[in-house]
Z-matrix of the N, CA and C atoms (Angstrom, degrees):
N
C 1 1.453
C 2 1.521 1 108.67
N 3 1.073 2 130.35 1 133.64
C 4 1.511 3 143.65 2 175.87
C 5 1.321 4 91.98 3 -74.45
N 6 1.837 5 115.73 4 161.86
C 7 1.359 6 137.39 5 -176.44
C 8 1.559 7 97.13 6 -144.05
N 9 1.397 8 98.18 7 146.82
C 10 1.483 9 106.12 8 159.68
C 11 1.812 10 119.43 9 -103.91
N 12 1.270 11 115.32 10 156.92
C 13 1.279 12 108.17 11 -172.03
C 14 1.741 13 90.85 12 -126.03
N 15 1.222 14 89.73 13 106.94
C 16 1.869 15 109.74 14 162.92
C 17 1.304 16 119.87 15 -63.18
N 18 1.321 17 125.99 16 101.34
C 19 1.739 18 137.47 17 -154.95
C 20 2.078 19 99.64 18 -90.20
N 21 1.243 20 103.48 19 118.29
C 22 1.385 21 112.39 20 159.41
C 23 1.160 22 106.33 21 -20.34
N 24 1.505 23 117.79 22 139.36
C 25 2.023 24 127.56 23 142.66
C 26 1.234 25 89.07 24 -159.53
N 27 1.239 26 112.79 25 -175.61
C 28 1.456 27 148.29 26 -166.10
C 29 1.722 28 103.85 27 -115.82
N 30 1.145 29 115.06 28 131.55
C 31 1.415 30 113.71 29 173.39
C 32 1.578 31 103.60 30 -115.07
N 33 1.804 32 112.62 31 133.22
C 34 1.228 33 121.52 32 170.68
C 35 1.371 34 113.25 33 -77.34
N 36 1.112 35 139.59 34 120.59
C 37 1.378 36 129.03 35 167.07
C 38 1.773 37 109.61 36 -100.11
N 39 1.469 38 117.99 37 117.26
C 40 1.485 39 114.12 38 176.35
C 41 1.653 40 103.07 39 -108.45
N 42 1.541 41 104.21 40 135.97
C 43 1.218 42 114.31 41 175.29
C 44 1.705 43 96.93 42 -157.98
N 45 1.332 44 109.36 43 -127.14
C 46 1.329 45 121.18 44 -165.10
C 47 1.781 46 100.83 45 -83.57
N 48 1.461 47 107.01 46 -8.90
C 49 1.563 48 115.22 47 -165.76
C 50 1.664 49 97.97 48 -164.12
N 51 1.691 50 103.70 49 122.98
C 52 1.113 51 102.42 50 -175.37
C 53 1.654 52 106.77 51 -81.13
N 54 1.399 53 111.33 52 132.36
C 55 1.658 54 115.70 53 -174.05
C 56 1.580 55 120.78 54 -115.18
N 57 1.304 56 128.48 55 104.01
C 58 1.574 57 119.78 56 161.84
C 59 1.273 58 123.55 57 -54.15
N 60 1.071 59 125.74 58 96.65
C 61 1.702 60 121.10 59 167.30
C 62 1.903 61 103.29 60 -102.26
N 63 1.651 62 84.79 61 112.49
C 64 1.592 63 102.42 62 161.74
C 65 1.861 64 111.99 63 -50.55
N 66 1.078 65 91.12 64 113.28
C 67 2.365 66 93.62 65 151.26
C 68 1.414 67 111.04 66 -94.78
N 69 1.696 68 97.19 67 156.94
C 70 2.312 69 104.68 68 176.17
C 71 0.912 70 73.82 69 -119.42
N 72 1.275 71 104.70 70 174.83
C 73 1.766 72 149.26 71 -157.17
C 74 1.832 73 84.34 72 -127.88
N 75 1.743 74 82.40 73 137.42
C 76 1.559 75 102.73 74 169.49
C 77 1.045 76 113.90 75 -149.40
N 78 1.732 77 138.61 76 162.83
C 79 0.707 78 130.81 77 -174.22
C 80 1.618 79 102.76 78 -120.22
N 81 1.559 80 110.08 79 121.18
C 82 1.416 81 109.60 80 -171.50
C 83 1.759 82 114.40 81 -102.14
N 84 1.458 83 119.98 82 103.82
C 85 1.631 84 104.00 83 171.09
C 86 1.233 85 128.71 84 -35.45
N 87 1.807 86 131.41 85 69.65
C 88 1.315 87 124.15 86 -174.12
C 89 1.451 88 111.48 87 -168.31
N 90 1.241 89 114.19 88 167.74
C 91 1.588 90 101.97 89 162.72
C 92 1.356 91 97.65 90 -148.77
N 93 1.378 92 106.01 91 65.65
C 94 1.700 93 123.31 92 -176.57
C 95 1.200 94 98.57 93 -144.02
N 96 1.290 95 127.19 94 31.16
C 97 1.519 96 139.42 95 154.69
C 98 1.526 97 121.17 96 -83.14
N 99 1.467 98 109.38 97 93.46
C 100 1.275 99 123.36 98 -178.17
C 101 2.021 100 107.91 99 -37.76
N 102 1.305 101 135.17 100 136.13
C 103 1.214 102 106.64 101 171.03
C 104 1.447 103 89.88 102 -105.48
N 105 1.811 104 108.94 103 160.09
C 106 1.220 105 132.82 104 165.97
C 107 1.545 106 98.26 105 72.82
N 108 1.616 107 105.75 106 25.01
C 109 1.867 108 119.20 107 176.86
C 110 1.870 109 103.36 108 -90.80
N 111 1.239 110 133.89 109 144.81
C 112 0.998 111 110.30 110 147.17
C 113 1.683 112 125.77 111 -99.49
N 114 1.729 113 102.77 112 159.65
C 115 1.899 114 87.28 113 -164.07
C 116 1.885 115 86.72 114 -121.23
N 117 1.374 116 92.03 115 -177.16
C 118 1.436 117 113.08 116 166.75
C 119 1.622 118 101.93 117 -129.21
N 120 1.432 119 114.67 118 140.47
C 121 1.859 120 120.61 119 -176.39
C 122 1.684 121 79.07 120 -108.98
N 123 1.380 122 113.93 121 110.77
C 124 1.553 123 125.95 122 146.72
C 125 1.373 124 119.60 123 -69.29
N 126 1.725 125 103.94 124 172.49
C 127 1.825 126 98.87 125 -154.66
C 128 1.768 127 82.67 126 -62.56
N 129 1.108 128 146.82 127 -38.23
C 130 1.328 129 143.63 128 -128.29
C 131 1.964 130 94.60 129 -101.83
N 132 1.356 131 95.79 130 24.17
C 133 1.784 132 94.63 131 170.79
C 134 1.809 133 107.93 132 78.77
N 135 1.019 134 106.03 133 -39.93
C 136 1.542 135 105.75 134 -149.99
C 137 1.703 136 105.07 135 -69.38
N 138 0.973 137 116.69 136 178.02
C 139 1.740 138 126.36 137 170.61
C 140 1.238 139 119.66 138 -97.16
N 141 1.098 140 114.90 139 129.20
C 142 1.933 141 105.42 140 170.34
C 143 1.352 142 100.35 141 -134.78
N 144 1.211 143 116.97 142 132.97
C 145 1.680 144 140.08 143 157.38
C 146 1.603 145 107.74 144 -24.51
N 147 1.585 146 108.77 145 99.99
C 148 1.816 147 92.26 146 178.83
C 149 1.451 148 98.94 147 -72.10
N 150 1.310 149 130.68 148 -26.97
C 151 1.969 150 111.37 149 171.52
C 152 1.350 151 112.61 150 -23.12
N 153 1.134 152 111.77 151 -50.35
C 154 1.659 153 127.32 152 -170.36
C 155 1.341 154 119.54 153 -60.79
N 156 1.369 155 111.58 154 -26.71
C 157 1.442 156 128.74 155 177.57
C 158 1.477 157 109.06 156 -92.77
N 159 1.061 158 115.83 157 -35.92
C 160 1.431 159 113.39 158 -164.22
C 161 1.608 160 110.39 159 -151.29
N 162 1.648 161 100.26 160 69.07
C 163 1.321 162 115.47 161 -164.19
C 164 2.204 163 103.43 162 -61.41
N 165 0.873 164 95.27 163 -177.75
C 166 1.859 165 108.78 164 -174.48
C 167 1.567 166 106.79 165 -124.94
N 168 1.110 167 121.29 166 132.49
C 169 1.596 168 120.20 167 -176.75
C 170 1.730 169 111.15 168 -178.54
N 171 1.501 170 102.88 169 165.64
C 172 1.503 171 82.52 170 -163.28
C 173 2.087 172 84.91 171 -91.58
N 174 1.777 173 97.20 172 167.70
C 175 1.513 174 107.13 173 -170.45
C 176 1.516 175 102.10 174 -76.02
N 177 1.138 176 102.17 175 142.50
C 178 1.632 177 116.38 176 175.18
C 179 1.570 178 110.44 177 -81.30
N 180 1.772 179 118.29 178 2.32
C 181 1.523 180 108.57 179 174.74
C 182 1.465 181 102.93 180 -122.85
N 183 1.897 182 120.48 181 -20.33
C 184 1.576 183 113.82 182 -174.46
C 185 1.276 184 87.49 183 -114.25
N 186 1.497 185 137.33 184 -24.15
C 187 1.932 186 117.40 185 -171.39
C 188 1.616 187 93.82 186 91.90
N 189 1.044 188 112.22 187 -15.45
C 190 1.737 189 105.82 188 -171.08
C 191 1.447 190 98.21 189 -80.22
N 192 1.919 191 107.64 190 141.80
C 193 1.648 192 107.63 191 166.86
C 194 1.833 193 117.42 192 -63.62
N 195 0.920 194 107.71 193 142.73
C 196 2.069 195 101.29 194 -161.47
C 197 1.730 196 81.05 195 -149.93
N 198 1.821 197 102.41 196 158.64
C 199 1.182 198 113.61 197 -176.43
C 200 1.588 199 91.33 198 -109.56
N 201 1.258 200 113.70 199 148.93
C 202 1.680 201 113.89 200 -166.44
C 203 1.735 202 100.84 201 -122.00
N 204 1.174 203 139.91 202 153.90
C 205 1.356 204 146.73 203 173.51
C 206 1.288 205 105.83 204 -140.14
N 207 1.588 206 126.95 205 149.55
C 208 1.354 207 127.62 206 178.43
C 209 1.591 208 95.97 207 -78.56
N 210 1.709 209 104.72 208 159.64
C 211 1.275 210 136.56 209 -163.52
C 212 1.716 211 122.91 210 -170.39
N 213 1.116 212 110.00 211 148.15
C 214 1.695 213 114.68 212 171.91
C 215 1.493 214 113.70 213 -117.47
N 216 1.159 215 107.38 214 126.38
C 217 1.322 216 122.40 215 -167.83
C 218 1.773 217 86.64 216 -139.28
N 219 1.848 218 98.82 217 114.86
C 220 1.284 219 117.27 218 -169.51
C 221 1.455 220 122.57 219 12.64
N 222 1.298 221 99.70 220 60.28
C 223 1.589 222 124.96 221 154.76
C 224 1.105 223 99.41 222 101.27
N 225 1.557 224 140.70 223 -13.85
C 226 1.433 225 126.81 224 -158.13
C 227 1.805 226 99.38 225 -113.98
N 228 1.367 227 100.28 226 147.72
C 229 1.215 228 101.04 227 178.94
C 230 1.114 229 118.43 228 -94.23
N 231 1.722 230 126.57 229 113.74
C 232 1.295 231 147.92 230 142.96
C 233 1.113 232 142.28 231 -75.50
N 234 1.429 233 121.09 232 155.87
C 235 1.880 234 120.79 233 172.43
C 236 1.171 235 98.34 234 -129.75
N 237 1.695 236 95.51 235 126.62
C 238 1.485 237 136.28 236 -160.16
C 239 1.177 238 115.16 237 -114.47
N 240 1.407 239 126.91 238 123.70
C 241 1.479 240 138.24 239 -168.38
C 242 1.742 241 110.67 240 -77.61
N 243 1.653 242 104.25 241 97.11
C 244 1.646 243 89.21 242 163.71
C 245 1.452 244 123.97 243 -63.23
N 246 0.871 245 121.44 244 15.67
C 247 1.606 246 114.26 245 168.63
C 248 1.506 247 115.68 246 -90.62
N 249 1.205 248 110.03 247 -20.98
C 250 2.087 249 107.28 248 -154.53
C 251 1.679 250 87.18 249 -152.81
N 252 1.533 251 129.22 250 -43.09
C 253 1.187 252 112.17 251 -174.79
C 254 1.782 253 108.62 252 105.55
N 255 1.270 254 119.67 253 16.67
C 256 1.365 255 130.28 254 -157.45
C 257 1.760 256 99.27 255 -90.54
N 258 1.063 257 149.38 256 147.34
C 259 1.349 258 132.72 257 163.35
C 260 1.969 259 97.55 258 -151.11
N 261 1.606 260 87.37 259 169.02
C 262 1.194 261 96.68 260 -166.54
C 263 1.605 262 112.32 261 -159.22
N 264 0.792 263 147.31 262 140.63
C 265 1.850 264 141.65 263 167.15
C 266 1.711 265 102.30 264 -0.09
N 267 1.452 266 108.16 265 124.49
C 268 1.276 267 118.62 266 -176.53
C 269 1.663 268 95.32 267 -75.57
N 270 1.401 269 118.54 268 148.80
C 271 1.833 270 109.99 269 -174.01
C 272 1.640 271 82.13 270 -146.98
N 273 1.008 272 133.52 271 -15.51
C 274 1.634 273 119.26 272 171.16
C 275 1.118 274 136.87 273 -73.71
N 276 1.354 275 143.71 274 128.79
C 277 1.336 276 142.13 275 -160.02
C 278 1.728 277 119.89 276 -36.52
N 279 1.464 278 114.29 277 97.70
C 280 1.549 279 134.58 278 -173.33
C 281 1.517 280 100.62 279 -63.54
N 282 1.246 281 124.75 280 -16.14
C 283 1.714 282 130.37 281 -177.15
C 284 1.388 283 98.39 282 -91.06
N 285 1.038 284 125.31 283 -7.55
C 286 1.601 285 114.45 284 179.25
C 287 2.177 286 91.00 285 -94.76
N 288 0.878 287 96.24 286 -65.16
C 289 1.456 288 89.11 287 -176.30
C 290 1.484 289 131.73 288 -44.78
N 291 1.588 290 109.42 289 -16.86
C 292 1.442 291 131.93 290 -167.28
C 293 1.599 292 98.77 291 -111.25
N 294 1.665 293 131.98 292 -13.79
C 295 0.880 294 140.77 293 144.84
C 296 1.569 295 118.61 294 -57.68
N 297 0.761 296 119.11 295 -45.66
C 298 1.936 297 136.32 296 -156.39
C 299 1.948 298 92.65 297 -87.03
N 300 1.889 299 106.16 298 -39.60
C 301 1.571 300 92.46 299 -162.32
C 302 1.354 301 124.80 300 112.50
N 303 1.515 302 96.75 301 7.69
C 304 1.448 303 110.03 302 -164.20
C 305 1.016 304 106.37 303 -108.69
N 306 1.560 305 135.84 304 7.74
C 307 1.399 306 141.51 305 -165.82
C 308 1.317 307 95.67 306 -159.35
């Protein structure tokens, strides 16, 4: 099986405070490494697509495009807009999250 090797950089983060966050280099058994993808490394090593986690769409209460993440809001599971805080019936694949450990 071929591997890809994920090359060190530095990520700028701009917000209210400009932030350096260091990346490591790994070597992943695959060549199903999206490039210019971002991933998440679960406890179980592997990579998962943060798209998948925290899909992009416009809000179903402002119309505005908002980045959404799963959440529980009195017991029920929702995806919640880090932009405004808006949430609504989670509709994104629940097997990715129950894959990862997150459910």
């Amino acid at each position: 099986m071929m591997s890809t090797s994920l090359s060190p950089r530095t990520l700028v983060l701009l917000g209210y405070e400009t932030v350096l966050v260091p990346t490591s280099t790994m070597n992943y058994p695959s060549v199903a490494v999206e490039t210019g993808s971002l991933y998440l490394v679960g406890r179980d090593h592997r990579l998962y697509l943060l798209r998948l986690f925290m899909p992009c769409e416009v809000c179903e209460k402002c119309r505005r495009w908002s980045t959404f993440h799963g959440d529980k809001v009195k017991g029920q599971l929702v995806q919640k807009s880090l932009e405004h805080g808006h949430h609504y019936t989670y509709r994104s694949d629940v097997a990715v999250l129950q894959q990862a450990g997150l459910m």
